[in-house]
C-alpha positions as semicolon CSV with decimal commas, in nm:
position;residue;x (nm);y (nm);z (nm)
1;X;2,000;2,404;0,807
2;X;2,240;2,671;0,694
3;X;2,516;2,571;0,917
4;X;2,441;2,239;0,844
5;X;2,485;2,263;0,485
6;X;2,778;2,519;0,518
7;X;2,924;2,240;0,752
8;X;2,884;1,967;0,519
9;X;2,990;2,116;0,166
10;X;3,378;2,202;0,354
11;X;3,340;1,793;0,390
12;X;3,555;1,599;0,120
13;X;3,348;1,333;-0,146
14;X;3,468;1,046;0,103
15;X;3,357;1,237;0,454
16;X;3,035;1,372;0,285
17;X;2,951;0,991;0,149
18;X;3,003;0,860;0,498
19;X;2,811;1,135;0,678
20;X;2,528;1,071;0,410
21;X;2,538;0,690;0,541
22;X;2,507;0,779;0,900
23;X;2,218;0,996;0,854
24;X;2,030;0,769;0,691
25;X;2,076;0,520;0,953
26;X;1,991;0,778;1,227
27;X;1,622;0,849;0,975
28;X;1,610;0,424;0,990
29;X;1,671;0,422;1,397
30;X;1,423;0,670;1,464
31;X;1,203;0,492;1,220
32;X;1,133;0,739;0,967
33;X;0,787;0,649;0,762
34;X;0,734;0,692;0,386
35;X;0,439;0,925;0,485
36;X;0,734;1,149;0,684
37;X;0,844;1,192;0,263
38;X;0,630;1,518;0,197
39;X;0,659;1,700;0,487
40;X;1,032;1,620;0,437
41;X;1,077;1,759;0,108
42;X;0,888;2,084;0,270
43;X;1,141;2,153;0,491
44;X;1,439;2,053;0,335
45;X;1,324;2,324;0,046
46;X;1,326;2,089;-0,279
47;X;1,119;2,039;-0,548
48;X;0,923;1,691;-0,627
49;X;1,121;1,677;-0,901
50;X;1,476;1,683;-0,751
51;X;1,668;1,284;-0,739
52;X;1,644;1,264;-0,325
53;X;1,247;1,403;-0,335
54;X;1,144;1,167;-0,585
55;X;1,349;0,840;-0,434
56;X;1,178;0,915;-0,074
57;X;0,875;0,988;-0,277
58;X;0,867;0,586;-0,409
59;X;0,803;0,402;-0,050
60;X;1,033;0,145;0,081
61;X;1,192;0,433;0,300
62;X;1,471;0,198;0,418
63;X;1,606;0,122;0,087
64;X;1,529;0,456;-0,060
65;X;1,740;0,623;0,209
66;X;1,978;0,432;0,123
67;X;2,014;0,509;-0,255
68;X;1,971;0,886;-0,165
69;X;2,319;0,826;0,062
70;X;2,471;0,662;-0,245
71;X;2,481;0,932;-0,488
72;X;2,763;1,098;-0,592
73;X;2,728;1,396;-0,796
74;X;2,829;1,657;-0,591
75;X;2,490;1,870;-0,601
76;X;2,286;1,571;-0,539
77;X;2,472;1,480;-0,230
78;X;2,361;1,825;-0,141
79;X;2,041;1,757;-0,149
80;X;2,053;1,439;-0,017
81;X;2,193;1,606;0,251
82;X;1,925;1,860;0,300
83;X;1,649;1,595;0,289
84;X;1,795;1,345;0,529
85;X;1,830;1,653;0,780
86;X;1,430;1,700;0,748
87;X;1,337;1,377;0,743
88;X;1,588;1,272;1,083
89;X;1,343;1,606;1,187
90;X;1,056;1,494;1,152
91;X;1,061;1,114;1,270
92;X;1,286;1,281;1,576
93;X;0,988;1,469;1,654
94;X;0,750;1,205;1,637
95;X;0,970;0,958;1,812
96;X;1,033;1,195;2,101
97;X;0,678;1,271;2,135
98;X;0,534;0,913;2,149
99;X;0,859;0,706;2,253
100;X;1,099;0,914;2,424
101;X;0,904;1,129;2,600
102;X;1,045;1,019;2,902
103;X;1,408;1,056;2,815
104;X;1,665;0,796;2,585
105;X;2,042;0,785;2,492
106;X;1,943;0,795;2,107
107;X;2,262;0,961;1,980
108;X;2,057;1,135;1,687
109;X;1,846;1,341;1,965
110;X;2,206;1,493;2,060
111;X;2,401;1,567;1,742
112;X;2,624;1,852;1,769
């Protein structure tokens, strides 16, 4: 995660916007649940009280990912970061356990 976020705040307001984008499509294709939301917050180290933690925390994970990739302060975006990260985790884990056990070309089970 340190890398990751180390790696990400170097990224300009446009680049970390679009990366924000893709990750939440990566949580949607590896069909991230609105149960995945606690665990989630967990790892990505945020309170319940923090913007992204309380958007996953509201169901609808598709469009809530979605408004977590949308916001711009610079801190949130942070976060949103962090929390898209845990939450790719987690559904990754489930999906490769019960779905992909047997191998796939998902690009999100090879990001580099």
């Amino acid at each position: 995660m340190a890398q990751g976020v180390e790696w990400f705040g170097s990224l300009s307001a446009e680049e970390q916007s679009n990366t924000l984008r893709l990750l939440a499509h990566f949580c949607i294709q590896a069909r991230a649940t609105a149960e995945d939301g606690p665990e989630s917050i967990r790892r990505a180290g945020l309170r319940a009280t923090h913007t992204p933690a309380v958007l996953i925390a509201r169901g609808r994970i598709e469009q809530q990912l979605g408004k977590m990739a949308r916001l711009t302060p610079r801190d949130e975006r942070l976060k949103s970061f962090r929390l898209l990260i845990a939450v790719l985790a987690v559904a990754d884990e489930r999906r490769r356990e019960y779905f992909c056990s047997d191998g796939c070309v998902h690009a999100w089970h090879h990001l580099g």
